[in-house]
C-alpha atoms as an extended CHARMM CRD file, in Angstrom:
* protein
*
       198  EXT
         1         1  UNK       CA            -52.8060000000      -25.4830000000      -19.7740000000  PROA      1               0.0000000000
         2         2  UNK       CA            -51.4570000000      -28.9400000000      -18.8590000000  PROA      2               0.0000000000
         3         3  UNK       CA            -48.4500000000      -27.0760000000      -17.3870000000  PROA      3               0.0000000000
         4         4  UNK       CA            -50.1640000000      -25.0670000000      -15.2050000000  PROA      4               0.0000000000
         5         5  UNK       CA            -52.6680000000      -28.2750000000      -13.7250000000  PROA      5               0.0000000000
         6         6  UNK       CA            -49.2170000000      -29.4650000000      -13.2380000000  PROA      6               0.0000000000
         7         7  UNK       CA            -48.2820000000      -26.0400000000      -11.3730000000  PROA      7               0.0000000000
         8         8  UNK       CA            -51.6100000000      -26.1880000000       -9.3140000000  PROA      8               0.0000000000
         9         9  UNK       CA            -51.0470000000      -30.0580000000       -8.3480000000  PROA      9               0.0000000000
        10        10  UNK       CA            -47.9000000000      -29.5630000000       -7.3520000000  PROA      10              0.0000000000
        11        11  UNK       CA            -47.5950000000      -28.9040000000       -3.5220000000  PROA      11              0.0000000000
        12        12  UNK       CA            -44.9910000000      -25.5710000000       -2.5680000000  PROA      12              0.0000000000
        13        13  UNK       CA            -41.2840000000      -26.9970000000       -2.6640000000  PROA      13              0.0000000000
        14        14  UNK       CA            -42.2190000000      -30.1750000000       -4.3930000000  PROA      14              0.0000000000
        15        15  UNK       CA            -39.0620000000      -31.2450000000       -6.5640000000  PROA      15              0.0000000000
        16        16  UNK       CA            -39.9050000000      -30.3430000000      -10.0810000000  PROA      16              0.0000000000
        17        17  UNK       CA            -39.6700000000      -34.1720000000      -11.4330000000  PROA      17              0.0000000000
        18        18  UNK       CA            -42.5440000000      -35.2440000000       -9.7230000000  PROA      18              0.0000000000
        19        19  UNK       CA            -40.9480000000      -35.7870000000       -6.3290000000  PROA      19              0.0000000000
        20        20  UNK       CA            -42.4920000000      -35.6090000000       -2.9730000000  PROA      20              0.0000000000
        21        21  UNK       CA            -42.4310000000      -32.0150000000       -1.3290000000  PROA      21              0.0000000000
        22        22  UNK       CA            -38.8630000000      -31.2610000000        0.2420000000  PROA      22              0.0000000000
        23        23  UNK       CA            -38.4690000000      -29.5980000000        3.3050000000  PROA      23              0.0000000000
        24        24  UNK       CA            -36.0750000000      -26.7250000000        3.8220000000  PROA      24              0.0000000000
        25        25  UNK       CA            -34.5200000000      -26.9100000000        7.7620000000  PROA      25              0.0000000000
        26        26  UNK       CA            -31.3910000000      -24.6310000000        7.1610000000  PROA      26              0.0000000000
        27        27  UNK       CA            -33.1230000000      -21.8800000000        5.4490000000  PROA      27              0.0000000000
        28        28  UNK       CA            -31.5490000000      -22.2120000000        2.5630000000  PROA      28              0.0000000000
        29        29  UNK       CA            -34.2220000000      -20.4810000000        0.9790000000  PROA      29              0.0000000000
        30        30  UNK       CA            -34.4230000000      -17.2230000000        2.6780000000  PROA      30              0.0000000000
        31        31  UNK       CA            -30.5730000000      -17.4340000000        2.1280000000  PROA      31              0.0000000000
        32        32  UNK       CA            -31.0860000000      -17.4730000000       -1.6160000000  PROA      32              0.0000000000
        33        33  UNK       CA            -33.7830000000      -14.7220000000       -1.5300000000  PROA      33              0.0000000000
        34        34  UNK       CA            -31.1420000000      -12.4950000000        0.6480000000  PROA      34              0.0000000000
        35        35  UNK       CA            -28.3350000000      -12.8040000000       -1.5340000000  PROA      35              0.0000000000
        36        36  UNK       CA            -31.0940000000      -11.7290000000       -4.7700000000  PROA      36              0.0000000000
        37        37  UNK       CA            -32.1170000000       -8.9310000000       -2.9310000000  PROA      37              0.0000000000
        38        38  UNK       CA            -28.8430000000       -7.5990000000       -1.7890000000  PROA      38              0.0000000000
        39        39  UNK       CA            -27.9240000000       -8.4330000000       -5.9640000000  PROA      39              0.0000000000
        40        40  UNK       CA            -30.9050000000       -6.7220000000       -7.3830000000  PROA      40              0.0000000000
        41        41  UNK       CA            -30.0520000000       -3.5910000000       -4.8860000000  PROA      41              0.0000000000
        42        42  UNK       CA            -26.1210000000       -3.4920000000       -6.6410000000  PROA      42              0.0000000000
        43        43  UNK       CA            -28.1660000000       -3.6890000000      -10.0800000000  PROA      43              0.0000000000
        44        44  UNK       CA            -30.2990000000       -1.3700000000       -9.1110000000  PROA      44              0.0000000000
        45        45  UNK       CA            -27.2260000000        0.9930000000       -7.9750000000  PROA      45              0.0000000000
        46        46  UNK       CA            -25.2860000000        0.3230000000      -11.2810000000  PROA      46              0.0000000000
        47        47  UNK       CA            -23.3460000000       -1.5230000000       -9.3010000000  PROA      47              0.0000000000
        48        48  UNK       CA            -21.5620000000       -4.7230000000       -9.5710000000  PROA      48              0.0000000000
        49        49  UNK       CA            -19.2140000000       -6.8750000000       -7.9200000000  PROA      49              0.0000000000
        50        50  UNK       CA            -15.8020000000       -7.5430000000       -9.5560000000  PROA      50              0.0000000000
        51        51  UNK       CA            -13.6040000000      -10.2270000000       -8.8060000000  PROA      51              0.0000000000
        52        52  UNK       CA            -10.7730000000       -8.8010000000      -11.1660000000  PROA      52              0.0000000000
        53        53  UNK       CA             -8.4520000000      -11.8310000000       -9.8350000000  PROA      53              0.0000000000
        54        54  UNK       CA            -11.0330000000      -14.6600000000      -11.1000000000  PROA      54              0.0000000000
        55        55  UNK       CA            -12.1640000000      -12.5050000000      -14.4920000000  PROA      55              0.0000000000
        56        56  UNK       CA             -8.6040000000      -11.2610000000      -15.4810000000  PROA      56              0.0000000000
        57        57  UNK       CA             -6.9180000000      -14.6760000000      -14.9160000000  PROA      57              0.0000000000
        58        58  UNK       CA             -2.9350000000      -14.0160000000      -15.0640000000  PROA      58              0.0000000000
        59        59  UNK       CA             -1.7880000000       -9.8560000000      -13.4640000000  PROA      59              0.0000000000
        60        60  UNK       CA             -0.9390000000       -9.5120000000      -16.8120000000  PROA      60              0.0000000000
        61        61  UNK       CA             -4.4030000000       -9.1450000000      -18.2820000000  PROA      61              0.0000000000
        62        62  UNK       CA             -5.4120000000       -6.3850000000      -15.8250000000  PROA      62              0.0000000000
        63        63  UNK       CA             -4.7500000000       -2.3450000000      -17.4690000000  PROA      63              0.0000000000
        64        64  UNK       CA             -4.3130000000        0.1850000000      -14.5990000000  PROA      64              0.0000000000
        65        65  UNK       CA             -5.9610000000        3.5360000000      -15.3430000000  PROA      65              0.0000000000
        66        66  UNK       CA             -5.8110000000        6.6400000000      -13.5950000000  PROA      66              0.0000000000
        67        67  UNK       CA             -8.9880000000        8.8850000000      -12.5050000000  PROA      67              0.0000000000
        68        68  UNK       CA             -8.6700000000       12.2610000000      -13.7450000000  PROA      68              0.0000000000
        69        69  UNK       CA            -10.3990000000       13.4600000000      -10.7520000000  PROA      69              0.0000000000
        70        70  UNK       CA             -7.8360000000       11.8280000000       -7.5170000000  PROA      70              0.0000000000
        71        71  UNK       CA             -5.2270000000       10.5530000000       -9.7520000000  PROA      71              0.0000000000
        72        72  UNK       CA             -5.5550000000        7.2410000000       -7.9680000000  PROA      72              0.0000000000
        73        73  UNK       CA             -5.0960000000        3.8910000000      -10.0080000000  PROA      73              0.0000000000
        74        74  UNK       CA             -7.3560000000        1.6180000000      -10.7280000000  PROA      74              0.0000000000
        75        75  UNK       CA             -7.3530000000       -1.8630000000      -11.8670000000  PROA      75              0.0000000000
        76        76  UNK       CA             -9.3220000000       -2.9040000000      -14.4490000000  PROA      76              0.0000000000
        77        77  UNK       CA            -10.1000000000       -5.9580000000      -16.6530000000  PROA      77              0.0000000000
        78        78  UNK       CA             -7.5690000000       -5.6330000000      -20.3820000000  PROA      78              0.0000000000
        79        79  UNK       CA            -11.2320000000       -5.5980000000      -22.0990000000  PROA      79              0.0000000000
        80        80  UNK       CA            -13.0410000000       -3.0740000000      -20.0320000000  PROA      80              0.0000000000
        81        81  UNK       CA             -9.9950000000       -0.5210000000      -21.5140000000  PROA      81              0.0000000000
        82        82  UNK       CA            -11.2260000000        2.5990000000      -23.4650000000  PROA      82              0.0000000000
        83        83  UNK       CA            -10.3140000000        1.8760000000      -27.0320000000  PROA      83              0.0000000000
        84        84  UNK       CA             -8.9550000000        5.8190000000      -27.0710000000  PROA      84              0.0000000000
        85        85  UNK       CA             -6.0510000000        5.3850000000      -24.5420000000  PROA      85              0.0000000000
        86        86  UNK       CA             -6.3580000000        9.3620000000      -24.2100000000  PROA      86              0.0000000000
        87        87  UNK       CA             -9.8060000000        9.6470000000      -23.3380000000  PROA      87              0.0000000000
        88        88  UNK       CA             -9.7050000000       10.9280000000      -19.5090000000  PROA      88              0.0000000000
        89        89  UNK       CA            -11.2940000000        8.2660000000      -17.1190000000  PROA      89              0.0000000000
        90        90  UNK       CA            -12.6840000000        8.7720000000      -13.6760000000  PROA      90              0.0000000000
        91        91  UNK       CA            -13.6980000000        6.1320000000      -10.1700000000  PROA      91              0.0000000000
        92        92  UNK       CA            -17.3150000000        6.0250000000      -10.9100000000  PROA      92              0.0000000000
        93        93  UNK       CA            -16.4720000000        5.0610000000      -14.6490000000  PROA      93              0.0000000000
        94        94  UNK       CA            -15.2800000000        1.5280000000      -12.2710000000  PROA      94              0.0000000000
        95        95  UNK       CA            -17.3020000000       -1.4760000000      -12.4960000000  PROA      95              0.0000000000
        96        96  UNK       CA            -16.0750000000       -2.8790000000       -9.1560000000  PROA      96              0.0000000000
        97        97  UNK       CA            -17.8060000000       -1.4270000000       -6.8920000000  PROA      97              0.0000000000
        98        98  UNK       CA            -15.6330000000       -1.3820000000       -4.0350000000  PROA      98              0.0000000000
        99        99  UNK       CA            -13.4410000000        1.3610000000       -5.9550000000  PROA      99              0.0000000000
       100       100  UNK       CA            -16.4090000000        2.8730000000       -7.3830000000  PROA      100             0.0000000000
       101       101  UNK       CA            -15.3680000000        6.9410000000       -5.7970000000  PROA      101             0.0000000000
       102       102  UNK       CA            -12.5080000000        8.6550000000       -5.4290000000  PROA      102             0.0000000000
       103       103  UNK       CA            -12.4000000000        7.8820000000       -1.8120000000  PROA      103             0.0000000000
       104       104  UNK       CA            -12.0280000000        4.1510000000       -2.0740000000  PROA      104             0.0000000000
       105       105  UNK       CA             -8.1710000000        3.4100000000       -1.1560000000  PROA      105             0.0000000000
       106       106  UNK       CA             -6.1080000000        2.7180000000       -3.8750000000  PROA      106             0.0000000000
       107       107  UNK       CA             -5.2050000000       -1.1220000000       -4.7150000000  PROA      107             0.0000000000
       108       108  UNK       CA             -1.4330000000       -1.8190000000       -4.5590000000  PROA      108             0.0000000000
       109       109  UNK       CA              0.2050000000       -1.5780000000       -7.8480000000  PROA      109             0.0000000000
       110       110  UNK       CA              1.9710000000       -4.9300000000       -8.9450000000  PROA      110             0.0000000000
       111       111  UNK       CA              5.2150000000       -3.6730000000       -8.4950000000  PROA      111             0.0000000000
       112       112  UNK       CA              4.5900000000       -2.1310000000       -4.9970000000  PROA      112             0.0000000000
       113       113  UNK       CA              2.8950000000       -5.6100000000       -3.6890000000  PROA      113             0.0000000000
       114       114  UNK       CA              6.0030000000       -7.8790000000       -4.5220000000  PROA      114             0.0000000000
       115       115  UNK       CA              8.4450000000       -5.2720000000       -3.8510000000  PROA      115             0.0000000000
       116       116  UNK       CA             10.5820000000       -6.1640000000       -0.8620000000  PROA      116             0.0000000000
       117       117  UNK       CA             11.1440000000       -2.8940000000        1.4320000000  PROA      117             0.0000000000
       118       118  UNK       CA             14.8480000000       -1.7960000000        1.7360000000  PROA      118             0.0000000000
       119       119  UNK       CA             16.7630000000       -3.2420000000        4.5060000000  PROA      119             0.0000000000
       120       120  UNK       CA             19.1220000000        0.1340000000        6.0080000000  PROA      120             0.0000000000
       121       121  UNK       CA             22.8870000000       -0.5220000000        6.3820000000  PROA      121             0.0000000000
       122       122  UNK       CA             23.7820000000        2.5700000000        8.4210000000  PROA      122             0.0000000000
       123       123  UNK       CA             22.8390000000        6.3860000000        8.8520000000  PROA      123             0.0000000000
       124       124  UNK       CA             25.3590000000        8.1810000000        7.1210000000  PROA      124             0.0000000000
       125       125  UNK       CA             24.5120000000       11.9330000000        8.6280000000  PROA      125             0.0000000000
       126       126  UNK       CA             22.0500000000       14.3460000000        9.9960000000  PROA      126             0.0000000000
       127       127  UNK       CA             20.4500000000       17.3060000000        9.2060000000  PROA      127             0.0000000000
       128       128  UNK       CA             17.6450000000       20.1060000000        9.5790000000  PROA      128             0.0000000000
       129       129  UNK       CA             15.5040000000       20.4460000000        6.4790000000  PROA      129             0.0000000000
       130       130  UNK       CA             12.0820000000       22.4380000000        6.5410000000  PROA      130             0.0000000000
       131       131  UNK       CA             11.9560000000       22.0600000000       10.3020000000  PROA      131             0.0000000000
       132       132  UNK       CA             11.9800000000       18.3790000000       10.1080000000  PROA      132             0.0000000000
       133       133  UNK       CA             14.7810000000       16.3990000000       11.0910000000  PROA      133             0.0000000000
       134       134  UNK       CA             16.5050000000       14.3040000000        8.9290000000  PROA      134             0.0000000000
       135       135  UNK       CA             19.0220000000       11.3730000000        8.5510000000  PROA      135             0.0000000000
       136       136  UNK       CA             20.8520000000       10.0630000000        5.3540000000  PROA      136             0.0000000000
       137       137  UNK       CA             20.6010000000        6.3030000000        4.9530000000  PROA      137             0.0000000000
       138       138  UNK       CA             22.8670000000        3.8500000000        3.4740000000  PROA      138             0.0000000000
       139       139  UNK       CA             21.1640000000        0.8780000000        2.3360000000  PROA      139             0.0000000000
       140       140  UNK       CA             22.2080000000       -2.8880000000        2.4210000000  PROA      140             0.0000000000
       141       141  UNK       CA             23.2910000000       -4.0150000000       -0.9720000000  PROA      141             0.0000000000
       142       142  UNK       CA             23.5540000000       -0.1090000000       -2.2720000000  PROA      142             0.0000000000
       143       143  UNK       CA             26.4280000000        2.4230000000       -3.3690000000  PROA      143             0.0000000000
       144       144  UNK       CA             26.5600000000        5.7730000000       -1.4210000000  PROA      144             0.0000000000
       145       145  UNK       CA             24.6340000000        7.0440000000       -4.8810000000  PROA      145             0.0000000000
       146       146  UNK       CA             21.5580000000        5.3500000000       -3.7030000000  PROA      146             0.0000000000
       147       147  UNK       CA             21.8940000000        7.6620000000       -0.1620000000  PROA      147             0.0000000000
       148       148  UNK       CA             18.7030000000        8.9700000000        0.8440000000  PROA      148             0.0000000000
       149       149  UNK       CA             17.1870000000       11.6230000000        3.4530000000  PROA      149             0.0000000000
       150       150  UNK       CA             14.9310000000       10.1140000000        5.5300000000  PROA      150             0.0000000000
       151       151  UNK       CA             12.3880000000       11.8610000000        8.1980000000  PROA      151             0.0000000000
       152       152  UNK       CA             13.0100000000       10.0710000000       11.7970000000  PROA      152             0.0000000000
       153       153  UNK       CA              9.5610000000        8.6720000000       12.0850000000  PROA      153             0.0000000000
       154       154  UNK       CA              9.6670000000        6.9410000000        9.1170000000  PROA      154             0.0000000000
       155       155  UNK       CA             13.0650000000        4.9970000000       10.2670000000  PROA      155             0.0000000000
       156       156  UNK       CA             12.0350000000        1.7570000000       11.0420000000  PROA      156             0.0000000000
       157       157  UNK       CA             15.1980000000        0.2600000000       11.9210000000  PROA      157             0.0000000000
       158       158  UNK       CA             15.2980000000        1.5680000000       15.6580000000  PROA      158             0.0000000000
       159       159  UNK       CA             18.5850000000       -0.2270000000       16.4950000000  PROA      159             0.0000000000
       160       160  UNK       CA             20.8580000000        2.0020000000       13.2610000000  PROA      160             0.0000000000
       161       161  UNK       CA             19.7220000000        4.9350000000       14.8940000000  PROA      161             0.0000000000
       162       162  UNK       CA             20.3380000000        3.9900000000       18.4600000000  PROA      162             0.0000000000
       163       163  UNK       CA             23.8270000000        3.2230000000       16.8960000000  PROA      163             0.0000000000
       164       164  UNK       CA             24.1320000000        5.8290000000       14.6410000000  PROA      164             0.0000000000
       165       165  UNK       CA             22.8670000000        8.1320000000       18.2640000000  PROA      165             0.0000000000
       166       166  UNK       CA             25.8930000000        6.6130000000       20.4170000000  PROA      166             0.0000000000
       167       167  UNK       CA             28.1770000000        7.1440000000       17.7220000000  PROA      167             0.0000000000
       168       168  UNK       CA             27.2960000000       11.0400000000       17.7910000000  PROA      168             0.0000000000
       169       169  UNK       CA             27.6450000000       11.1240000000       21.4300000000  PROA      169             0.0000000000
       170       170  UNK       CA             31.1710000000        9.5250000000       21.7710000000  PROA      170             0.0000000000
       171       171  UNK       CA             32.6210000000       12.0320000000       18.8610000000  PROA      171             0.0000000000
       172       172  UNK       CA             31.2750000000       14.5750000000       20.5660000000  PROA      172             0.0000000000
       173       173  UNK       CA             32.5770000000       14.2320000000       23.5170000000  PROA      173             0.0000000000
       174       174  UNK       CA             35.6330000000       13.1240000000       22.0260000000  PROA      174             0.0000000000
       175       175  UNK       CA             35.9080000000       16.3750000000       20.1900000000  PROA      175             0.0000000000
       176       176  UNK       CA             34.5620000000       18.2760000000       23.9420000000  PROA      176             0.0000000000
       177       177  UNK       CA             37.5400000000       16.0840000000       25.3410000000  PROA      177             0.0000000000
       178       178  UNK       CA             40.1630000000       17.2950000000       22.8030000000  PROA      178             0.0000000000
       179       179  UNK       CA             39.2230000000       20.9790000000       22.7660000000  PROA      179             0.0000000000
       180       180  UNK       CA             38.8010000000       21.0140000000       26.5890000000  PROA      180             0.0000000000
       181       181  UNK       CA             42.9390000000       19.7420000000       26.4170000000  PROA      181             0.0000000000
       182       182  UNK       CA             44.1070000000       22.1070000000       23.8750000000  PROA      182             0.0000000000
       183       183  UNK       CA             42.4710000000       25.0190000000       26.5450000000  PROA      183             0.0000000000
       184       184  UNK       CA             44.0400000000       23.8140000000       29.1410000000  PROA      184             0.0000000000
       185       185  UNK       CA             47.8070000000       23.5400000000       27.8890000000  PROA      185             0.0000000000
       186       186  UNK       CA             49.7360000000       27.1550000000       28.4450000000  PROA      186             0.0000000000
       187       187  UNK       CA             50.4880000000       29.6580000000       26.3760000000  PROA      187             0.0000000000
       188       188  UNK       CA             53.8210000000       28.9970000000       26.0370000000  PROA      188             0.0000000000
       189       189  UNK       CA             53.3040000000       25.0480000000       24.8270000000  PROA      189             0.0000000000
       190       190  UNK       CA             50.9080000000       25.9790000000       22.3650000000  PROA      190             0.0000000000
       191       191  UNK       CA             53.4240000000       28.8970000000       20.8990000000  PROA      191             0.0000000000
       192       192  UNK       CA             56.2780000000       26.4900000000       20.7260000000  PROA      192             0.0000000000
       193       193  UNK       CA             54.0280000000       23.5620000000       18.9310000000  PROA      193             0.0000000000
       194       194  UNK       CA             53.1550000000       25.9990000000       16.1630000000  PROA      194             0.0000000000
       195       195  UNK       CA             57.2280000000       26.8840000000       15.6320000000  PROA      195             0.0000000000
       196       196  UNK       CA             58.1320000000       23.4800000000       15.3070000000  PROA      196             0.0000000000
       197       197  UNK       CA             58.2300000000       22.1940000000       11.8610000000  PROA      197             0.0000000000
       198       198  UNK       CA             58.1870000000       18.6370000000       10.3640000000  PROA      198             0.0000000000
C-alpha cells in the first residue's frame, strides 16, 4: 500500500524518482501512444514488421522461398526456414508484412540487384516472330553464341538501332541501285558477260 500512497502523491508526469512534474511541449506523448496503437493494430492483424536487413545481418543469412500459390520469392530470415525443405509455403505464411499476399511485388533477388544490365555492341539482324518484331543483339564483351532476339521496345540503346536502321537503308538501296543497273544494260551485254569465262 505504500506504493500506491506513492502513486496517489505523485502528480500526472511527475518523474518516477521523486522529481518535480515534467511538462511535455512536443507531444511526445501522444507520439508514443500513436506508434502503440498503430503496433497493437499489426498485433492484432498477425502482423509484424520485419526489418530482414537489421535481423538477418550479412545477405547470406536470408533463405528465399517460393509461394506455392504466385510462385513469387520471398525473403526470409535462415531461422524462420521450415525444417522440411519440401513442405509447400505460401505469402501469408510471411512475417513481414509488407509481402504478406501474393500481390505484394516481389523483392529483387541478390543476384538480380548487383547484376549490371548488358551493355549492346550491335544488332546483328531482323526478323518477324509471332507478329512482333524482332532484332538479334550482339553484346559488348560476348561471342556471337551469346546472340539474342530482342523485341524493339525493350531496346534501350536507341542510337544501335538508329545505326543498325541507316545501315539497312544504304544496302538497300545499294542493292535497288545494283539491280536497277543490271536492268538497264541490253540484252546483248548481259548475253556476252555470261559467255565469258575466267
Amino acid at each position: 500500500t505504500a506504493a500506491a500512497d506513492k502513486d496517489k502523491a505523485a502528480p500526472a508526469g511527475a518523474d518516477e524518482r521523486g522529481g518535480a512534474a515534467t511538462s511535455d511541449p512536443g507531444g511526445e506523448e501522444e507520439a508514443e501512444d500513436e506508434a502503440a496503437v498503430q503496433d497493437e493494430a499489426v498485433e492484432a492483424q498477425g502482423w509484424k514488421e520485419v526489418d530482414y536487413d537489421a535481423e538477418c545481418g550479412v545477405e547470406g543469412d536470408a533463405v528465399w522461398v517460393q509461394c506455392e500459390e504466385c510462385d513469387k520469392w520471398r525473403r526470409l530470415p535462415a531461422d524462420a526456414a521450415t525444417p522440411d525443405d519440401n513442405s509447400p509455403w505460401f505469402c501469408w505464411m510471411n512475417e513481414d508484412a509488407m509481402r504478406k499476399t501474393c500481390e505484394a511485388e516481389q523483392e529483387p533477388m541478390p543476384d538480380e540487384a548487383e547484376e549490371e544490365p548488358l551493355e549492346m555492341e550491335s544488332i546483328r539482324a531482323r526478323r518477324m516472330h509471332e507478329e512482333e518484331e524482332q532484332f538479334l543483339i550482339r553484346w559488348k564483351g560476348c561471342t556471337w553464341e551469346q546472340d539474342t532476339w530482342v523485341a524493339r521496345d525493350q531496346i534501350r540503346d536507341q542510337l544501335v538501332l538508329a545505326t543498325f536502321e541507316a545501315r539497312e537503308e544504304q544496302r538497300k538501296r545499294a542493292l535497288g541501285s545494283s539491280s536497277v543497273a543490271a536492268a538497264k544494260r541490253p540484252a546483248k551485254a548481259r548475253k556476252a558477260c555470261s559467255l565469258v569465262k575466267l
